[in-house]
C-alpha positions as CSV (number, residue, x, y, z in Angstrom):
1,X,105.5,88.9,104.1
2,X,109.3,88.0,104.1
3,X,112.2,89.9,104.1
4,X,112.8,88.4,100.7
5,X,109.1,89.5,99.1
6,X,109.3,92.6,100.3
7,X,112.8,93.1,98.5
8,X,111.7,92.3,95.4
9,X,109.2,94.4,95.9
10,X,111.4,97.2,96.7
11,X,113.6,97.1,93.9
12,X,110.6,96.9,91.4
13,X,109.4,100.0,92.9
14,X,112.6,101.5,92.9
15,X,112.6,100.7,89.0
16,X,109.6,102.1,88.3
17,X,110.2,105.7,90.3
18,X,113.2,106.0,88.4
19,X,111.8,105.5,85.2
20,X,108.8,107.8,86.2
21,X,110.8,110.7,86.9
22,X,113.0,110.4,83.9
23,X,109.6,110.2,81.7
24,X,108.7,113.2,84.1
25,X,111.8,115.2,82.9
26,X,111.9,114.4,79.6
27,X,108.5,116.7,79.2
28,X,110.9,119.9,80.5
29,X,110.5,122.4,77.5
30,X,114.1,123.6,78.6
31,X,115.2,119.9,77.7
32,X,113.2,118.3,75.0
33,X,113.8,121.4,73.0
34,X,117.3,123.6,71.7
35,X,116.9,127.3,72.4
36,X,115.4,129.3,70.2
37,X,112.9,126.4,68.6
38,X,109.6,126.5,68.5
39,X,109.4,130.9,69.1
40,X,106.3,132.1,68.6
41,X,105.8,135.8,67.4
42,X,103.6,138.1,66.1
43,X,104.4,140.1,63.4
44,X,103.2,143.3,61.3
45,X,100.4,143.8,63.5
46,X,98.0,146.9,62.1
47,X,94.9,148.4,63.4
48,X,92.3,150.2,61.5
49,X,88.7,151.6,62.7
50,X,86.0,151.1,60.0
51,X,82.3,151.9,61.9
52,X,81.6,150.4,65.0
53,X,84.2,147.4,64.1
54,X,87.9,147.7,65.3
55,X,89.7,145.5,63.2
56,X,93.2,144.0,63.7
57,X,95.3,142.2,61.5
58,X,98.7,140.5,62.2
59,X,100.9,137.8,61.5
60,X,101.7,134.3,63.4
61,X,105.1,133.3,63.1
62,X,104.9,129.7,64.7
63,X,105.4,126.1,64.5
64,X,103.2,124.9,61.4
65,X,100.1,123.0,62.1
66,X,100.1,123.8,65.6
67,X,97.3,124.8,67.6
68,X,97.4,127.8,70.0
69,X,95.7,130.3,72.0
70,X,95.4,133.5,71.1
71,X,93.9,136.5,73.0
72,X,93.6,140.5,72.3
73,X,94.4,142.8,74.6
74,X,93.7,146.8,75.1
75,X,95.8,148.2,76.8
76,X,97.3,152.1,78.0
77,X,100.3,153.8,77.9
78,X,99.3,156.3,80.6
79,X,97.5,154.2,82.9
80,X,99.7,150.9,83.2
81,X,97.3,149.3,85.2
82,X,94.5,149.6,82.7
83,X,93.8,146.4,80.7
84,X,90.6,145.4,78.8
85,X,90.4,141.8,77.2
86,X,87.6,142.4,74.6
87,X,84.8,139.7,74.6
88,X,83.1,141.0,71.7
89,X,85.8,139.5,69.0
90,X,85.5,137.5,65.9
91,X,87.9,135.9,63.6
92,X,91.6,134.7,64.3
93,X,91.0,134.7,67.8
94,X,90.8,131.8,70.7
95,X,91.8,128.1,69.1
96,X,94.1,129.7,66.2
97,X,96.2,126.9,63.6
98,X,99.4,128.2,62.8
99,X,99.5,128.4,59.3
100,X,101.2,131.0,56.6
101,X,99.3,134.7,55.9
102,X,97.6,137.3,57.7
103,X,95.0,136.7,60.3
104,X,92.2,139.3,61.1
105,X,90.7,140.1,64.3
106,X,87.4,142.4,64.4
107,X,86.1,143.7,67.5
108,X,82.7,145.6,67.9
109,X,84.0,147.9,70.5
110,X,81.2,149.5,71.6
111,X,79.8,146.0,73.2
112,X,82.7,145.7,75.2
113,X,83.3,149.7,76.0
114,X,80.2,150.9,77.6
115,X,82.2,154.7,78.1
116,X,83.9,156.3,75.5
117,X,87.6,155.4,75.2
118,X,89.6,158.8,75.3
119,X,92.7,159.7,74.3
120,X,95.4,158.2,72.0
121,X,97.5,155.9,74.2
122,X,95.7,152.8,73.3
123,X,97.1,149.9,72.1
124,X,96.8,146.6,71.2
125,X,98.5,143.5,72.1
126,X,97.9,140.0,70.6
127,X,99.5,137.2,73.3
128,X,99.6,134.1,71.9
129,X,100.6,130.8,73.7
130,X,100.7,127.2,73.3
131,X,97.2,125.4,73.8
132,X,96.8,122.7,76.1
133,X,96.1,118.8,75.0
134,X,99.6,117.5,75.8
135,X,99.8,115.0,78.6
136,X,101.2,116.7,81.9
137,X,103.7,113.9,82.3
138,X,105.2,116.0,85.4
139,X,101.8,115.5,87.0
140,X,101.8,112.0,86.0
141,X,105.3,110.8,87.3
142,X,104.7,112.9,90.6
143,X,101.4,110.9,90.9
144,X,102.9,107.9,90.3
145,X,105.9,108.1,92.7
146,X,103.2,109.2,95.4
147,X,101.0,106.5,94.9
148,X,104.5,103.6,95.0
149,X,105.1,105.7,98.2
150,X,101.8,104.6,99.7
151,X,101.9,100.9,98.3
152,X,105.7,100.8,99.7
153,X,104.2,102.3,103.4
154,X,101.4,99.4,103.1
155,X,103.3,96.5,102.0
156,X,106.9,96.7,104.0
157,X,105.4,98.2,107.2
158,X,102.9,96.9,109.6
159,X,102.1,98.5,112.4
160,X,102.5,97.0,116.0
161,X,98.7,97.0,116.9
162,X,98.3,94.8,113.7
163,X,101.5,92.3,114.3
164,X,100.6,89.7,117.2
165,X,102.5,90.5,120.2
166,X,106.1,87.6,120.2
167,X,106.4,85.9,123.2
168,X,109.7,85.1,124.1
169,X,110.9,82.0,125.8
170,X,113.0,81.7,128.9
171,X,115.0,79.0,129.9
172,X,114.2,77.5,133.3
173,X,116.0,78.2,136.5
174,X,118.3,75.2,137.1
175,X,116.7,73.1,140.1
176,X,118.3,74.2,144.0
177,X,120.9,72.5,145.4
């Protein structure tokens, strides 16, 4: 390969990192969105006990139309280390839409709470968080710019084993006198 290839080369690479990383970048949620847009919050959360069934109703205040995850949480005041996530849950729960209204969760908590749950510094928290299915375009420029790293290492440099040894020429001695 000449110089000349292998500097075309170059700068198409060098082209391509660059626009990589700014696609990279431009997935920052600290960039692509103003503070305060896109909050998610959950409001006038109640709990009532009717039975066996604990039931749990609340309000997502989100982006409309979005999907996200939500998950239910006991957890204790006195013991901070204490933290049960319930599997035993129905309703508004897991895969959630954002949309308007009040969302119920019921949990049948003595599937989940083999021993009785004592005391009365339980609580509930409901986190909620963005679901997945965007495309990681961090992971896509960094996996880009490593594989032009490898094609650069291939193409621009051989290694000595691989290049046939020059020979160099020497000029003869000039005859005696």
């Amino acid at each position: 390969m000449s110089i000349q290839t292998f500097d075309s080369y170059r700068r198409s690479l060098g082209i391509l990192l660059v626009g990589t990383m700014l696609v990279a970048l431009a997935d920052v949620p600290a960039l692509a969105r103003p503070a305060g847009e896109g909050a998610i919050r959950v409001n006038n959360q109640d709990v009532r006990v009717e039975g066996d069934v604990v039931l749990v109703s609340y309000e997502l205040e989100a982006a409309a139309g979005e999907s996200y995850a939500v998950e239910l949480v006991l957890l204790r005041e006195g013991d901070p280390t204490f933290r049960l996530v319930p599997s035993s849950v129905s309703g508004d729960v897991g895969e959630v839409k954002a949309t308007p209204g009040k969302r119920l969760i019921r949990w049948e908590y003595k599937k989940d709470a083999s021993q009785a749950l004592r005391g009365d510094d339980y609580y509930f928290r409901i986190e909620v968080s963005r679901s997945g299915g965007g495309v990681p375009w961090l992971w896509v420029g960094l996996g880009t710019a490593a594989v032009a790293g490898v094609v650069v290492a291939v193409m621009g440099g051989k290694s000595p084993a691989s290049t046939p040894a020059t020979q160099t020429q020497e000029l003869p001695l000039p005859p005696p006198r």
